[in-house]
N, CA, C and O atoms as a GROMACS GRO file, in nm:
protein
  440
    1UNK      N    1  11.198   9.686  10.558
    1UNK     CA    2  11.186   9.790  10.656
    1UNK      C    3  11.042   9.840  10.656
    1UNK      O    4  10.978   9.850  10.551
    2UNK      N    5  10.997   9.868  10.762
    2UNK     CA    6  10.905   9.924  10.784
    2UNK      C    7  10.869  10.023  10.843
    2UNK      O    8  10.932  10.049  10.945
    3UNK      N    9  10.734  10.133  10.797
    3UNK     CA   10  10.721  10.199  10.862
    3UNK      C   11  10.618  10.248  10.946
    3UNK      O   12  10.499  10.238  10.916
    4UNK      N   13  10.670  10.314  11.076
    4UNK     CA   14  10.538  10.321  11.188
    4UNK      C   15  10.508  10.453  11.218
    4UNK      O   16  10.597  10.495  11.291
    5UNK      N   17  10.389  10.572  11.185
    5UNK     CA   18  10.386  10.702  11.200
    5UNK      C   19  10.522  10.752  11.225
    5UNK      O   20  10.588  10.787  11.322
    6UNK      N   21  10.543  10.738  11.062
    6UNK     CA   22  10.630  10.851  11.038
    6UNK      C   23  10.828  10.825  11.073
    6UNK      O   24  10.909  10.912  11.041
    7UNK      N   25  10.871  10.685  11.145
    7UNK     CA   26  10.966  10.664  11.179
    7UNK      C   27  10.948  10.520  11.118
    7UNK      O   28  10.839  10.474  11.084
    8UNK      N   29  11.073  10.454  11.107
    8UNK     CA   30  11.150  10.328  11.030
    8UNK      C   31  11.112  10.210  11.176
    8UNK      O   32  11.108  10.227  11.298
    9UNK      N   33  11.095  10.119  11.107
    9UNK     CA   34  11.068   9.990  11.224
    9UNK      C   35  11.176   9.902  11.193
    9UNK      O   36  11.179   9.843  11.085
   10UNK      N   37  11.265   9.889  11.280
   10UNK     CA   38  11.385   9.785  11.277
   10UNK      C   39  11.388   9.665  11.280
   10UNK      O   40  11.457   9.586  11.215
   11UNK      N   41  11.264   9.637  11.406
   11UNK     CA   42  11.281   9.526  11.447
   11UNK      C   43  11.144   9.506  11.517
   11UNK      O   44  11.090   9.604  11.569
   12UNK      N   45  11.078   9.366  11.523
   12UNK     CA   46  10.929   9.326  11.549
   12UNK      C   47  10.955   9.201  11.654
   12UNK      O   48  11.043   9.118  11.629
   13UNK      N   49  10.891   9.194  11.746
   13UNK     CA   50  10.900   9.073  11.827
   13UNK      C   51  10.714   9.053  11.825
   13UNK      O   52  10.665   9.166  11.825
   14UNK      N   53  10.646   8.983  11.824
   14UNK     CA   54  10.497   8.986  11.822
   14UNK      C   55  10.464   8.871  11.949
   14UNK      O   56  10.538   8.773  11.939
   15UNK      N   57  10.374   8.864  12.060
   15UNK     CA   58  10.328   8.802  12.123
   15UNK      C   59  10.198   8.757  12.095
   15UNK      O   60  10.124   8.845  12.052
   16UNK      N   61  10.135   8.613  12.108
   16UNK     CA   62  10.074   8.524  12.108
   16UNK      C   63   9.970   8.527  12.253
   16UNK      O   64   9.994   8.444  12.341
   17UNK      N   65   9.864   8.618  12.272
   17UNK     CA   66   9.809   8.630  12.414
   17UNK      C   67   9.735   8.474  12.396
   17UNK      O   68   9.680   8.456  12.288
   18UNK      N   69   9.732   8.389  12.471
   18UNK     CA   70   9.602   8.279  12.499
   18UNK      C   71   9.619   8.236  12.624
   18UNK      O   72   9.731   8.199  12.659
   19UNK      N   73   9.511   8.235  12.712
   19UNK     CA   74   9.482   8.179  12.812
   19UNK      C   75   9.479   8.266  12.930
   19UNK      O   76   9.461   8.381  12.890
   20UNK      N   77   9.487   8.264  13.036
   20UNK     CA   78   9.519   8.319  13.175
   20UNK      C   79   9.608   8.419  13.135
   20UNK      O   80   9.681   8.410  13.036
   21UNK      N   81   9.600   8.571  13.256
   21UNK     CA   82   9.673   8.661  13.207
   21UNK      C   83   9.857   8.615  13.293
   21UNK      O   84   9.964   8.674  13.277
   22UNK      N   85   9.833   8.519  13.360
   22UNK     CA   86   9.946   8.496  13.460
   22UNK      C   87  10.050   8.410  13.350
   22UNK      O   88  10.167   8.388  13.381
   23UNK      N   89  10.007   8.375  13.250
   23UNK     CA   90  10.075   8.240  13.156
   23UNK      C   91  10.158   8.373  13.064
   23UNK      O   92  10.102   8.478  13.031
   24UNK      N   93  10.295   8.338  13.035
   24UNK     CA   94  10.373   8.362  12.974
   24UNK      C   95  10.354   8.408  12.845
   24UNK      O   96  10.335   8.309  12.775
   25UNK      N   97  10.350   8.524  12.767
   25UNK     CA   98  10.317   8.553  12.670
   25UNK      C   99  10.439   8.416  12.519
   25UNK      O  100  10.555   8.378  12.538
   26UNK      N  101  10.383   8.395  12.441
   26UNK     CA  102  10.449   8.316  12.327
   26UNK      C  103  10.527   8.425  12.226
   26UNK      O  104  10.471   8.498  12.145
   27UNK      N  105  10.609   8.420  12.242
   27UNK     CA  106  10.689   8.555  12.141
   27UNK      C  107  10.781   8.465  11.968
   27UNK      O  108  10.842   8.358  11.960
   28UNK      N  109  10.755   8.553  11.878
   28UNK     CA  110  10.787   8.507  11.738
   28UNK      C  111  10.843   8.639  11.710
   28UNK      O  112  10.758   8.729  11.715
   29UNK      N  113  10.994   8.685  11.674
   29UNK     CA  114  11.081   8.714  11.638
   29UNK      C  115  11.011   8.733  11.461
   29UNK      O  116  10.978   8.641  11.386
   30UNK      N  117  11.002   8.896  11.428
   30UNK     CA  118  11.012   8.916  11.260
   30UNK      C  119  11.067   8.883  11.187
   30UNK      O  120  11.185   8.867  11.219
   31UNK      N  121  11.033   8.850  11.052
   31UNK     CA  122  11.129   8.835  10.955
   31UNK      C  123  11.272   8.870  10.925
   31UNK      O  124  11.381   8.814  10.936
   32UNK      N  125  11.220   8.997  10.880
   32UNK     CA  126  11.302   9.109  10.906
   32UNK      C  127  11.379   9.138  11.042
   32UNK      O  128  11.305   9.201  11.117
   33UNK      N  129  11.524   9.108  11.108
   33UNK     CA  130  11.576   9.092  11.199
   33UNK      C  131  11.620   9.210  11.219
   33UNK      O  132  11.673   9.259  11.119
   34UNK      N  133  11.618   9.282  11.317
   34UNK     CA  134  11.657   9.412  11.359
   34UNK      C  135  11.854   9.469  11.370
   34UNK      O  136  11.896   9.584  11.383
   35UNK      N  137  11.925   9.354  11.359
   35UNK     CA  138  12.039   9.362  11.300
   35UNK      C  139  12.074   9.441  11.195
   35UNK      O  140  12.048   9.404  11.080
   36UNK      N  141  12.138   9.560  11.218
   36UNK     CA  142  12.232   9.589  11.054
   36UNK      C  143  12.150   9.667  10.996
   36UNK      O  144  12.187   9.719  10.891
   37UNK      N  145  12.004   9.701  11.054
   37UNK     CA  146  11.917   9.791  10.987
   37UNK      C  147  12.026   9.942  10.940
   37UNK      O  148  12.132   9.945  11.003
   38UNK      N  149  12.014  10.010  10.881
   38UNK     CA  150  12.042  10.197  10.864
   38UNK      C  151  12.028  10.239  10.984
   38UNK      O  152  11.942  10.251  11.071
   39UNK      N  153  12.188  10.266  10.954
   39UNK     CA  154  12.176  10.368  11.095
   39UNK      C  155  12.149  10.308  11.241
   39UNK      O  156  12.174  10.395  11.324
   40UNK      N  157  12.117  10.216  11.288
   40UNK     CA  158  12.083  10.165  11.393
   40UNK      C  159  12.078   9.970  11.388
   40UNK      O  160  12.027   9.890  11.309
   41UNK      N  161  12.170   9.956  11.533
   41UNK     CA  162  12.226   9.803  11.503
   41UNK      C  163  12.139   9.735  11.661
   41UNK      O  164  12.142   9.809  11.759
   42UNK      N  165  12.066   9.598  11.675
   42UNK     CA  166  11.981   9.612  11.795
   42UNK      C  167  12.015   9.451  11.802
   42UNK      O  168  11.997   9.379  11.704
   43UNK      N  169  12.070   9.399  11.934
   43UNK     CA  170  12.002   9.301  11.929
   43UNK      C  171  11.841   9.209  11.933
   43UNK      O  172  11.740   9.275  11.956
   44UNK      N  173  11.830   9.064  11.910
   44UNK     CA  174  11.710   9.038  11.914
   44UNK      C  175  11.633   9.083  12.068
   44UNK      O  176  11.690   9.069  12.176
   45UNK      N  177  11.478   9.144  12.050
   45UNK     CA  178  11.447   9.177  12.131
   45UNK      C  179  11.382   9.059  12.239
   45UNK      O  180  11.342   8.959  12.180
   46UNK      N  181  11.368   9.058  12.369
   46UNK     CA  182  11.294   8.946  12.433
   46UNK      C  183  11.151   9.027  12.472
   46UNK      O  184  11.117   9.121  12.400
   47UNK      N  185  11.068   8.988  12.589
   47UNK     CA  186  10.978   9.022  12.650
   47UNK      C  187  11.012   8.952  12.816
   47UNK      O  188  11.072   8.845  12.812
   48UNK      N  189  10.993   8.984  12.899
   48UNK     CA  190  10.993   8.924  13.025
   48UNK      C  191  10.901   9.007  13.129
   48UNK      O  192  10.827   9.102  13.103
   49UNK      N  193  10.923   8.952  13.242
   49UNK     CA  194  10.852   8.996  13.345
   49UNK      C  195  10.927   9.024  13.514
   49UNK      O  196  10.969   8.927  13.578
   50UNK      N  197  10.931   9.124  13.553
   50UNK     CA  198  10.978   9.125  13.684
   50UNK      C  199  10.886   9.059  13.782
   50UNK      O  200  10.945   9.046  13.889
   51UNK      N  201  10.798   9.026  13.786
   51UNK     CA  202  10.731   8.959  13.908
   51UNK      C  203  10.561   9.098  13.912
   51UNK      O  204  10.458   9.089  13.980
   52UNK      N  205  10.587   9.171  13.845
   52UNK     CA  206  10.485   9.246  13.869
   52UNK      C  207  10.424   9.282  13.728
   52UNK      O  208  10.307   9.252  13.702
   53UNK      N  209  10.527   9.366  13.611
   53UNK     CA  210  10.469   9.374  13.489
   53UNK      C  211  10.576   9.292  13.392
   53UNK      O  212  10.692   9.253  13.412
   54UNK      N  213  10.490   9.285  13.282
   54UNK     CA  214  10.576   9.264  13.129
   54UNK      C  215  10.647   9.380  13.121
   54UNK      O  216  10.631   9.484  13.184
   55UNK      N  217  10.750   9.342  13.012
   55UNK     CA  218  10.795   9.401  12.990
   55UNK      C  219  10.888   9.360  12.799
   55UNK      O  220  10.886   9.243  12.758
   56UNK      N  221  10.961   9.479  12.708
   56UNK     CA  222  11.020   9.441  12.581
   56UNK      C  223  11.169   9.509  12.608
   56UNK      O  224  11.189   9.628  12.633
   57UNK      N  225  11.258   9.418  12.598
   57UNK     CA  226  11.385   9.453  12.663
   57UNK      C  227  11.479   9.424  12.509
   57UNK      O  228  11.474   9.308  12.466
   58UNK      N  229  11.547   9.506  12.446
   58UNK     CA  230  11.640   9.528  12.358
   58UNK      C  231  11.764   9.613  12.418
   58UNK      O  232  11.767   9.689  12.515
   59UNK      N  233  11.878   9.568  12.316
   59UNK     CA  234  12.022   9.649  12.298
   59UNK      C  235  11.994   9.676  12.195
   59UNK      O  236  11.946   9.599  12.113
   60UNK      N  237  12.036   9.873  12.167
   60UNK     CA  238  12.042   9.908  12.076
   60UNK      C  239  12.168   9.995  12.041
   60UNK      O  240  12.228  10.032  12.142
   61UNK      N  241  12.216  10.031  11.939
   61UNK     CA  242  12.350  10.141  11.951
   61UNK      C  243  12.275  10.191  11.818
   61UNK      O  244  12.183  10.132  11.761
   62UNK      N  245  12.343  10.330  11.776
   62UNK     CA  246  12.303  10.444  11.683
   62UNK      C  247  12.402  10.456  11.632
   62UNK      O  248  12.506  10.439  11.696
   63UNK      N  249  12.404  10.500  11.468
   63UNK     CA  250  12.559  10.555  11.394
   63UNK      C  251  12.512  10.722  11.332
   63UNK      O  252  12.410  10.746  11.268
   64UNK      N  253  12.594  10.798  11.365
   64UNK     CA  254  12.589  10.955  11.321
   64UNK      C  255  12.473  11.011  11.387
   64UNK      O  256  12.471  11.019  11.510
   65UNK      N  257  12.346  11.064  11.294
   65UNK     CA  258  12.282  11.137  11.423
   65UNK      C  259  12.096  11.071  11.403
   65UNK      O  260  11.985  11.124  11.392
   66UNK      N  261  12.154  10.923  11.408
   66UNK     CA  262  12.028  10.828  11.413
   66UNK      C  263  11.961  10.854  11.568
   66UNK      O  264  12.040  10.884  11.658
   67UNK      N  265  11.841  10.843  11.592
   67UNK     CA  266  11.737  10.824  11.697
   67UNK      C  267  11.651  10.691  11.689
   67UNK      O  268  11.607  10.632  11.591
   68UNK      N  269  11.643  10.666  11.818
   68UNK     CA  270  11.616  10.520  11.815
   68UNK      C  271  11.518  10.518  11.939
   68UNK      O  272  11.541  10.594  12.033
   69UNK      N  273  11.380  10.412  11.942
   69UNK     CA  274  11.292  10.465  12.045
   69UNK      C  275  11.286  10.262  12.070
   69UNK      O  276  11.286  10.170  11.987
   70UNK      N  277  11.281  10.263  12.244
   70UNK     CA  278  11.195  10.071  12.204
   70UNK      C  279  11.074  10.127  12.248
   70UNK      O  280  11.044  10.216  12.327
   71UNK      N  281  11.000  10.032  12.158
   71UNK     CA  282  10.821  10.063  12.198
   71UNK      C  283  10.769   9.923  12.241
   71UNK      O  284  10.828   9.817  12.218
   72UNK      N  285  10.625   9.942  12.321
   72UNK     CA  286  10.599   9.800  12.358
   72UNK      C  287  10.419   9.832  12.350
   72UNK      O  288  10.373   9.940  12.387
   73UNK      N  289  10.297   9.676  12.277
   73UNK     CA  290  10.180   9.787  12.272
   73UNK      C  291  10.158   9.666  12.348
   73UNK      O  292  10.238   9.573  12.350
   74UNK      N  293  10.007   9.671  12.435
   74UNK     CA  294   9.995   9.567  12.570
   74UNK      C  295   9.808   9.528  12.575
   74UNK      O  296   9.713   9.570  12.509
   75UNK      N  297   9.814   9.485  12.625
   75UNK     CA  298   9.671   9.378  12.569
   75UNK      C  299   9.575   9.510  12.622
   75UNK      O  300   9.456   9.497  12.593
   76UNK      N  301   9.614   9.648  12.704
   76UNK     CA  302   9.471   9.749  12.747
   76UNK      C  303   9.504   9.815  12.623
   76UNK      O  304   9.473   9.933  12.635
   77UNK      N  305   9.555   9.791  12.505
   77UNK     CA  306   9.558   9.894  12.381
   77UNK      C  307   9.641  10.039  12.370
   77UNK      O  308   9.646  10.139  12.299
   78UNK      N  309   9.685   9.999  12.457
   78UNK     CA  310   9.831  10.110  12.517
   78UNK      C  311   9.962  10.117  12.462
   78UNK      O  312  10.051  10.048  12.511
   79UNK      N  313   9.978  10.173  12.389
   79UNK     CA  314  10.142  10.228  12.335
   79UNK      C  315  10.270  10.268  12.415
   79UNK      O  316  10.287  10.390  12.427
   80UNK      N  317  10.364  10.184  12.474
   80UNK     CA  318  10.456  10.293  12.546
   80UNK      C  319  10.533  10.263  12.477
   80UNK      O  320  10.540  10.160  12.411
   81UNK      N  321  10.648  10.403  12.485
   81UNK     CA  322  10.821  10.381  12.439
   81UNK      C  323  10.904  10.451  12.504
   81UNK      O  324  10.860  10.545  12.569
   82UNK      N  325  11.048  10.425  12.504
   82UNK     CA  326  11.135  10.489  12.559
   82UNK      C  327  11.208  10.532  12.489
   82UNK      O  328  11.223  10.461  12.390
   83UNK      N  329  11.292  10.660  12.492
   83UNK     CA  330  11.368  10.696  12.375
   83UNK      C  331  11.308  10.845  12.375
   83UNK      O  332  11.210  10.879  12.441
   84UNK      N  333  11.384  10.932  12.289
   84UNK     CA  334  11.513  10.886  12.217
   84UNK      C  335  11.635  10.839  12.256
   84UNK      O  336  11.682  10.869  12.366
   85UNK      N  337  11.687  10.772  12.182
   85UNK     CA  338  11.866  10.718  12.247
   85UNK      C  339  11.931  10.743  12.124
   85UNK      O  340  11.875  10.724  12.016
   86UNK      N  341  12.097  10.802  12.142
   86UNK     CA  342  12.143  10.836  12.045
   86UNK      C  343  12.273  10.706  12.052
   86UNK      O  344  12.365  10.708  11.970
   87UNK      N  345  12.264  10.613  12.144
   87UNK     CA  346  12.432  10.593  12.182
   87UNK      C  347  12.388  10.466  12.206
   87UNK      O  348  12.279  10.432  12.160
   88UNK      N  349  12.466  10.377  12.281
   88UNK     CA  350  12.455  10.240  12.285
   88UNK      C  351  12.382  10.201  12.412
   88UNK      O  352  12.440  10.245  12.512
   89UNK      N  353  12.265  10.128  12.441
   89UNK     CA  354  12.146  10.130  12.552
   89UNK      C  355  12.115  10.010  12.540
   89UNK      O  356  12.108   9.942  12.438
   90UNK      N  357  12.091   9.972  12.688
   90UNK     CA  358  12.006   9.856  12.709
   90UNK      C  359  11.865   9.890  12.768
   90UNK      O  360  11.859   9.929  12.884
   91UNK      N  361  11.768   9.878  12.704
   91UNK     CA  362  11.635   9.908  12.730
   91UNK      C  363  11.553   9.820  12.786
   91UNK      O  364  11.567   9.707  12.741
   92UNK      N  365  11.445   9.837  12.897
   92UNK     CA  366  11.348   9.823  12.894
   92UNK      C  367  11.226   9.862  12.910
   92UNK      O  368  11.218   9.886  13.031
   93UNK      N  369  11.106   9.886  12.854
   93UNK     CA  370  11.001   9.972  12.819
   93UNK      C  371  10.879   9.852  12.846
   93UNK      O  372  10.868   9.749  12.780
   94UNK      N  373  10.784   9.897  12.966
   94UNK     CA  374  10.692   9.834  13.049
   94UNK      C  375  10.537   9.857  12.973
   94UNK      O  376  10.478   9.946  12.912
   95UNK      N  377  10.518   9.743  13.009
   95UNK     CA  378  10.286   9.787  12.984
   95UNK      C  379  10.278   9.768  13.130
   95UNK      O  380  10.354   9.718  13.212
   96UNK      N  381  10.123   9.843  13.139
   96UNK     CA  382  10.085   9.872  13.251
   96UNK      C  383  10.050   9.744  13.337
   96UNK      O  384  10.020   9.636  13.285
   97UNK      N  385  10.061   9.772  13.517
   97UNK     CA  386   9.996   9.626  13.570
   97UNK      C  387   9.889   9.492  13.528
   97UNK      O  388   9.789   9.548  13.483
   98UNK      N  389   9.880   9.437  13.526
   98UNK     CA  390   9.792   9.341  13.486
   98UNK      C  391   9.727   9.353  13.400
   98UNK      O  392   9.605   9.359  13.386
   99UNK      N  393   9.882   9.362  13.278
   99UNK     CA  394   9.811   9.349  13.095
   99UNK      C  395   9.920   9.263  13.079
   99UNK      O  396   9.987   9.224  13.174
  100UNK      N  397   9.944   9.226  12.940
  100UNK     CA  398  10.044   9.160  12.890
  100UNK      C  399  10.084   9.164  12.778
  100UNK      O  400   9.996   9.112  12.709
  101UNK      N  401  10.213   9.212  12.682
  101UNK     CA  402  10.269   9.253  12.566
  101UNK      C  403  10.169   9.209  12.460
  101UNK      O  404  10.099   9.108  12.469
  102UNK      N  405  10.169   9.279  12.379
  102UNK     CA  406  10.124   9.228  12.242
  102UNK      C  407  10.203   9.260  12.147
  102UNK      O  408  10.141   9.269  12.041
  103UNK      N  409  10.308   9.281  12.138
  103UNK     CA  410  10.414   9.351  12.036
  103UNK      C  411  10.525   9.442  12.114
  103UNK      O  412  10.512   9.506  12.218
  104UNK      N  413  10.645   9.425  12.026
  104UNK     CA  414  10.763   9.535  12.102
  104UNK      C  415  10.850   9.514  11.938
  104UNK      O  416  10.870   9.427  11.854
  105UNK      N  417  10.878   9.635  11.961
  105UNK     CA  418  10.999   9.644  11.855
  105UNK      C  419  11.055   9.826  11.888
  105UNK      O  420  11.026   9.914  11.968
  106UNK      N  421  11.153   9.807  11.768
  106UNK     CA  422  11.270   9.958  11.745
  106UNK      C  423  11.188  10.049  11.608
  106UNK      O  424  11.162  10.028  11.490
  107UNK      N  425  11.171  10.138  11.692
  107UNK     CA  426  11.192  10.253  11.567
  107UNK      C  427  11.285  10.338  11.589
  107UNK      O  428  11.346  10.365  11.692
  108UNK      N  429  11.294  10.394  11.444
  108UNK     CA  430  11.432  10.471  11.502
  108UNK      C  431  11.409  10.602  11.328
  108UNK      O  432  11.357  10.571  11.222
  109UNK      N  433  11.465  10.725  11.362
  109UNK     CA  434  11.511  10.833  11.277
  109UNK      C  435  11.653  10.825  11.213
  109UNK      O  436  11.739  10.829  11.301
  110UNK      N  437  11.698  10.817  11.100
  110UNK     CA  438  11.810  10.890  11.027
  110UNK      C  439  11.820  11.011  11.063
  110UNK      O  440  11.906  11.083  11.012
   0.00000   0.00000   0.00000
């Protein structure tokens, strides 16, 4: 488990930027699988794209009074997340126009 200012990291998906910003980011799944973590159960996360931005798309559910955020950081050095979620969610949490993921994963509170 890990931790990211101050909250627990569940789960890591990491992207591979090379080449053209139009080419598909390469995504590698953490060690550490975001399954079964404390308090918070997620499936594996993907990355995709609607036709306009990237995007880090997870299922997550919460047990008792866990908080759970998806975050996504994007090649302009930008942090977004969505959350809190206390209950069972399908997320997705965007980088801005014409960047492309560099990481997405779960943090989440006990």
């Amino acid at each position: 488990m890990l931790k990211h200012r101050g909250y627990r990291v569940a789960g890591c998906l990491l992207a591979a930027v090379v080449g053209v910003a139009v080419a598909a980011p390469t995504a590698s799944a953490q060690a550490s699988g975001p399954t079964g973590a404390q308090g918070v159960h997620c499936s594996t996360g993907s990355f995709g794209s609607d036709g306009n931005q990237w995007y880090y798309n997870v299922s997550c559910s919460a047990t008792g009074s866990t908080q759970w955020w998806a975050n996504i950081s994007c090649t302009d050095n930008t942090t977004r997340s969505a959350g809190p979620y206390t209950t069972f969610r399908n997320v997705r949490v965007y980088c801005p126009p014409n960047t492309l993921p560099k990481q997405g994963w779960v943090s989440y509170t006990l």
